[in-house]
N, C-alpha and C positions, 0 to 999 in steps of 0.2 A: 306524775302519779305512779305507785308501784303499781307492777300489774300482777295478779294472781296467776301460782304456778297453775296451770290445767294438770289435767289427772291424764294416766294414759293410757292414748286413745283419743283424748279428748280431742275437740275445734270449736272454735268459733263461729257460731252461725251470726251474727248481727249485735252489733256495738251501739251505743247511742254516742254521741258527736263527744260530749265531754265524757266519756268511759265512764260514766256512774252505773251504769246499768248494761251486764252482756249477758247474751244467752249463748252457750255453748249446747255440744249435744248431750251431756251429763247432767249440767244445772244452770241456774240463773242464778247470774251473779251481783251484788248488789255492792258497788264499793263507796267506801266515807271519802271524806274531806281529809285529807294527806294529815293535816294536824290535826285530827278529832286521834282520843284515845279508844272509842271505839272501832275494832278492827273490821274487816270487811265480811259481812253475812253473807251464806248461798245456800242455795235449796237443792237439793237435788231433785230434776225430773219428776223423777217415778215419787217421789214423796207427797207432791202437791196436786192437792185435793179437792179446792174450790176457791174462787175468787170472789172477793166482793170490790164493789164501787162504790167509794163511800164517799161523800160532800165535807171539807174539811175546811175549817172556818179558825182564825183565830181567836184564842181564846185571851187576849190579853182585851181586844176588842168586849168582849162580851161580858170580864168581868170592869171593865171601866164602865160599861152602860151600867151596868148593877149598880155600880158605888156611886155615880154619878144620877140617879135613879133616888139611892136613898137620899142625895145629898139637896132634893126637892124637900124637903123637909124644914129649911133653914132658907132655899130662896129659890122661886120656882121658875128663873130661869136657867135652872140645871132640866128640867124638863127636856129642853131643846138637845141640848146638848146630849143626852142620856139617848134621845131619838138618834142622833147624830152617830155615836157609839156601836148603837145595834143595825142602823142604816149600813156602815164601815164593816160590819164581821158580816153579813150578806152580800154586801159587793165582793168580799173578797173571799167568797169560800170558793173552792177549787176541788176537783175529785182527783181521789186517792183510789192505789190501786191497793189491796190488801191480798194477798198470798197468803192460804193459810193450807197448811199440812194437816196431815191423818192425827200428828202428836200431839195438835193444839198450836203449834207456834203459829206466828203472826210475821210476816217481813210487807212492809209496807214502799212500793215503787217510789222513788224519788221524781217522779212525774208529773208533771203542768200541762197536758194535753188533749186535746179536743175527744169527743165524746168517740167519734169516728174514727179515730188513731188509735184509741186504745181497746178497741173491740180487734181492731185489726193485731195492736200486739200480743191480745189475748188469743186471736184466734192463729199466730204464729207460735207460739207457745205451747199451746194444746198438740198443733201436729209434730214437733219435736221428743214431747211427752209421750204422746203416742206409739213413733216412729221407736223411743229407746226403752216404752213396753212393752211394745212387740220383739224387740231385741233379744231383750232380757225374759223374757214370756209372762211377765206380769199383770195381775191384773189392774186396773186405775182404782187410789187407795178411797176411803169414802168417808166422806167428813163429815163427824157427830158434834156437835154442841156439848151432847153431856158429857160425852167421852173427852173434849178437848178440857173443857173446867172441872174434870174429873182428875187430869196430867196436873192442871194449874195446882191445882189445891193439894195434892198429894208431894209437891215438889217443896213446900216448906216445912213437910213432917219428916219428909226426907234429910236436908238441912238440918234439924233438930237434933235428929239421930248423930249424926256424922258429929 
């Protein structure tokens, strides 16, 4: 897998096993799958604003319940089946870590891990954040809702122009 040049200055504080995920003292690094054509996303520290925990569920699951749901219509042991569908997108939901910046963006952890691991990466996180706001003399950025789909929405009038 390549590995992302650091900035300098830069190190490495903690790796995850398959290097999809590193934190340095700069930013958090989030790398793809060697043949995806998207390239590798990072955040810098001081940029990130708030986290959420979100439960994330297949949706391929949930819309087979749907279709299989209307498909009681014509013979109603798709009923079962349709139970069967949305039973399968709750077993398998999983929480996601969501990263979101001052600008609106969004970088979602490639993460599978227990409730209690990821408070702990959160709270590993925060004091590197800290540690390169106090560096930098910054203060920690603060994350609006209106302001972030204020970025969203202004970013295809922008496009237009161009």
């Amino acid at each position: 897998m390549a590995t992302t040049k650091l900035l300098t200055g830069e190190q490495y504080l903690i790796q995850t096993v398959d290097k999809r995920l590193a934190l340095t003292t700069h930013r958090l690094i989030q790398q793809r799958h060697p043949l995806s054509w998207r390239s590798n996303k990072a955040v810098r520290l001081e940029d990130i604003a708030a986290w959420e925990v979100k439960p994330t569920g297949s949706q391929l699951y949930l819309g087979l319940s749907v279709l299989t749901a209307l498909l009681v219509y014509f013979n109603e042991s798709f009923f079962m089946l349709s139970g069967f569908f949305i039973a399968l997108f709750f077993m398998t939901r999983s929480q996601k870590v969501h990263v979101l910046t001052a600008q609106g963006e969004s970088m979602v952890l490639p993460l599978d891990v227990e409730q209690r691991h990821i408070n702990s990466l959160i709270d590993m996180v925060r004091q590197a954040q800290q540690t390169r706001l106090d560096k930098l003399g910054l203060q920690k950025p603060v994350y609006s809702k209106a302001k972030a789909t204020a970025a969203v929405q202004a970013e295809p009038s922008t496009m237009a122009a161009a």
